[in-house]
C-alpha positions as CSV (number, residue, x, y, z in Angstrom):
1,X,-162.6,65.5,-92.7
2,X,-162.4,64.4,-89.2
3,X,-163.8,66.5,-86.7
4,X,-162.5,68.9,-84.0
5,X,-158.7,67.3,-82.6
6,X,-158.3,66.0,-79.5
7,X,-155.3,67.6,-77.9
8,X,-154.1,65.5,-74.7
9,X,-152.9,68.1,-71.9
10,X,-151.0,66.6,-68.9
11,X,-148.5,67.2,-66.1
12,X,-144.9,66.4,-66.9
13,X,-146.0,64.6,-70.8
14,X,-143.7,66.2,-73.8
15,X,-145.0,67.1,-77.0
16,X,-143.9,65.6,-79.9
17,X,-145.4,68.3,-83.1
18,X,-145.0,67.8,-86.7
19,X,-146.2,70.6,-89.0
20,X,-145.8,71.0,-92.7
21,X,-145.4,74.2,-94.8
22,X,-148.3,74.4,-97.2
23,X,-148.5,72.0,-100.1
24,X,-145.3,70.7,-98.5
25,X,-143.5,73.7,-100.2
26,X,-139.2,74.4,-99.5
27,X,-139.6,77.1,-97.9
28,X,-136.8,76.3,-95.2
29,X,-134.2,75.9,-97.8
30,X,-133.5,79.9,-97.4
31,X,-131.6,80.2,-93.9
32,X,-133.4,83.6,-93.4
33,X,-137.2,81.5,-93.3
34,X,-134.9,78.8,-90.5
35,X,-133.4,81.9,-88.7
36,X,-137.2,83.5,-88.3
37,X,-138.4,80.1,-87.2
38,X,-135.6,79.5,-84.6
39,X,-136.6,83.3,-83.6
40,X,-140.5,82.3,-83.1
41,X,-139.2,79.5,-81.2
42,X,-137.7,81.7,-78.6
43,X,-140.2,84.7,-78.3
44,X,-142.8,81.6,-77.2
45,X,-140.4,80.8,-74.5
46,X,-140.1,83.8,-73.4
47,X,-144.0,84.3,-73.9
48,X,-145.3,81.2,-72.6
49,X,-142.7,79.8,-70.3
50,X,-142.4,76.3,-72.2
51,X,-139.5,74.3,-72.5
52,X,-138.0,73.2,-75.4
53,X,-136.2,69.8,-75.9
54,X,-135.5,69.2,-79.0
55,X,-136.3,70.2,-82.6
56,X,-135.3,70.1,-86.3
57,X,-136.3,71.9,-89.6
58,X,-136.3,70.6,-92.6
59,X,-136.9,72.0,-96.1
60,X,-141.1,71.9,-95.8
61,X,-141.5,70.2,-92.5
62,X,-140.6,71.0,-88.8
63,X,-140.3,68.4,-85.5
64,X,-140.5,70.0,-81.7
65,X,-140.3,68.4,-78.7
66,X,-141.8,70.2,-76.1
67,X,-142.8,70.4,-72.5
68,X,-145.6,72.7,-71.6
69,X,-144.9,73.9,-68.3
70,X,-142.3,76.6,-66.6
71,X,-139.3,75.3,-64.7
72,X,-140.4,74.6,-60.9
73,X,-144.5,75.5,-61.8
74,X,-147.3,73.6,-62.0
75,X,-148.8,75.4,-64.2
76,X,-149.7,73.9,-67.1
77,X,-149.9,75.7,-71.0
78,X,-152.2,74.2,-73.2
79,X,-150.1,72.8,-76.3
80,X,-152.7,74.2,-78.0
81,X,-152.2,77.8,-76.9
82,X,-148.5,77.0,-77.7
83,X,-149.2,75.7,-80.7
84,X,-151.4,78.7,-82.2
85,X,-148.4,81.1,-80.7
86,X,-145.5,79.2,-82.7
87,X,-147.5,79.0,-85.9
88,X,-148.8,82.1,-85.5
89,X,-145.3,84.2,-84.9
90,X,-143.2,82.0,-87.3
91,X,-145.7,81.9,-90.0
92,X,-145.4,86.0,-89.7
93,X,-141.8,86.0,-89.3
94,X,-141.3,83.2,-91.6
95,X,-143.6,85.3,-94.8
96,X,-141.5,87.9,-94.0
97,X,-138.3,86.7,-94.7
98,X,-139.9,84.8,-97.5
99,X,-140.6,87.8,-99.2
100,X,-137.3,89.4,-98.5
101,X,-136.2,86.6,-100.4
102,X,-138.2,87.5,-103.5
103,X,-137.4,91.5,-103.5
104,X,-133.3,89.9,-104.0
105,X,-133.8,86.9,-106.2
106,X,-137.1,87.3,-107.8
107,X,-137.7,83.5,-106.9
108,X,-138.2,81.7,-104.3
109,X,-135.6,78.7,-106.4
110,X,-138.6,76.3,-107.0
111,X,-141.6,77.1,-109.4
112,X,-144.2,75.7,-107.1
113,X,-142.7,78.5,-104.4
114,X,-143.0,80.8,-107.4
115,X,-146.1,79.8,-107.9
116,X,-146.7,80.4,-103.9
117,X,-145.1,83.6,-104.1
118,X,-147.1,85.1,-107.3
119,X,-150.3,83.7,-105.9
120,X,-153.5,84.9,-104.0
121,X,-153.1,82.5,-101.0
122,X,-150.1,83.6,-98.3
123,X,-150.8,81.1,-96.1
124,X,-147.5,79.5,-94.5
125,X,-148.8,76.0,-92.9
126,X,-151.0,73.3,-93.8
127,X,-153.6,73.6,-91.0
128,X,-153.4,70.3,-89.6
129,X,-150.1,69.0,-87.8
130,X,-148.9,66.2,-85.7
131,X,-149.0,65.7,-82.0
132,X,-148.1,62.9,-79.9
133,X,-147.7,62.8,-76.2
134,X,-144.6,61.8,-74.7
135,X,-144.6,60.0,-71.6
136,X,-141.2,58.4,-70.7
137,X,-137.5,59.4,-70.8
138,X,-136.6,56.4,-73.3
139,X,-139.4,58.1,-75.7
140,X,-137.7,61.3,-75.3
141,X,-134.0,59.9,-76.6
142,X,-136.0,58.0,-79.7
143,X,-137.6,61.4,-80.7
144,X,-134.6,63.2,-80.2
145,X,-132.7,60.6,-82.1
146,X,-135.6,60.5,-84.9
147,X,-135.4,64.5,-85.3
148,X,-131.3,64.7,-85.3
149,X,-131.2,62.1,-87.9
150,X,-133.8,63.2,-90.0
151,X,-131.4,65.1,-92.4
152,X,-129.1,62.3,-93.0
153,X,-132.0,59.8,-94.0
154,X,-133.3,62.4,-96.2
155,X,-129.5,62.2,-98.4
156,X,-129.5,66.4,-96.7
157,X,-125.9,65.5,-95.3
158,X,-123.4,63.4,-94.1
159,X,-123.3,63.7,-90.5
160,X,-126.2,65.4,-88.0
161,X,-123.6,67.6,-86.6
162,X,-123.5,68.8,-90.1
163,X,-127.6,70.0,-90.4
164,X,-127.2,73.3,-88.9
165,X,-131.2,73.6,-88.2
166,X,-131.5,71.2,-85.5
167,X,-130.6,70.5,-81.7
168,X,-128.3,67.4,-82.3
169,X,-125.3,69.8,-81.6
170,X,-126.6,71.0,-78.3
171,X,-126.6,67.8,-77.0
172,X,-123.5,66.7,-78.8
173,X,-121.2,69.5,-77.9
174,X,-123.5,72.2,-75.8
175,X,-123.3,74.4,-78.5
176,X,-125.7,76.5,-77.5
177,X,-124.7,79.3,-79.9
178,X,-128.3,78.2,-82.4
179,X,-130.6,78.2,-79.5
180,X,-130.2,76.6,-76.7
181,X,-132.3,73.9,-75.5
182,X,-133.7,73.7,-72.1
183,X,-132.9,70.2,-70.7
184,X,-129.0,69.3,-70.6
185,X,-129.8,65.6,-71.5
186,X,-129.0,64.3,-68.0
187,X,-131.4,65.9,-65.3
188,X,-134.4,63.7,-64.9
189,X,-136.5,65.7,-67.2
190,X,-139.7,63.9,-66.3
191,X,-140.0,63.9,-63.3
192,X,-139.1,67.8,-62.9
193,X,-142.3,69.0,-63.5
């Protein structure tokens, strides 16, 4: 297993994460585990000061794109730091619902959830994830574009205004009503930091 990861902290460079629920289990097919997610997602704001662009979850996996720093600072958040936080708080949030889930239905609607469920182990996420700098506004619209269509290539729906779970209708409509993102999609987002 490779040694310690080499995170890349930088002023005004997005974050581009990737995590997996562990064993790549469904656990975001129950809204409640997506609602307590989105939730997570907005207690780090409000913790940390970061910024978030973009994002989508699907059924065992979630994509952020993030920028590390508060509106008009320089000060800089180690993704780290807001990595551990946003694991940390959804993987609570997200076991909670989970087993809200289970007290109702007394499954979890796949055996290797179940399985999950009945077991010893309660951890939420595989421990390794994804992270890739962003440096340029063009990158910014491909991972955007990459997240909001990752539903449709995965046969999830029709249209990406029809994925509930992801910022495409923000940017589409400024439907803010899921959570809002915090770039409108025309500022020069990289060079405000």
């Amino acid at each position: 297993m490779p040694g310690r990861l080499r995170r890349h902290d930088a002023h005004g460079h997005l974050h581009f994460l990737t995590f997996c629920c562990v064993r790549r289990l469904p656990f975001f097919v129950h809204p409640s585990v997506c609602d307590a997610f989105l939730e997570a997602m907005r207690r780090v704001r409000a913790n940390l000061g970061v910024r978030w662009i973009g994002y989508v979850i699907m059924p065992e996996h979630v994509h952020v794109l993030v920028l590390p720093q508060t509106a008009g600072s320089a000060a800089l958040t180690p993704i780290s730091t807001v990595l551990h936080d946003l694991k940390g708080h959804a993987g609570r949030r997200c076991k909670e619902a989970l087993r809200e889930v289970w007290r109702r239905q007394r499954t979890l609607g796949h055996s290797r959830s179940d399985a999950w469920a009945c077991g010893d182990s309660r951890r939420f996420w595989k421990p390794r994830g994804h992270d890739f700098n962003v440096t340029s506004e063009e990158k910014v619209w491909e991972k955007l574009d990459y997240m909001h269509r990752n539903p449709l290539r995965r046969g999830l729906v029709d249209r990406p205004e029809h994925w509930p779970w992801s910022s495409y209708r923000f940017y589409r409509t400024g439907d803010s009503s899921v959570l809002a993102m915090d770039w409108d999609g025309t500022s020069p987002l990289m060079r405000e930091s």
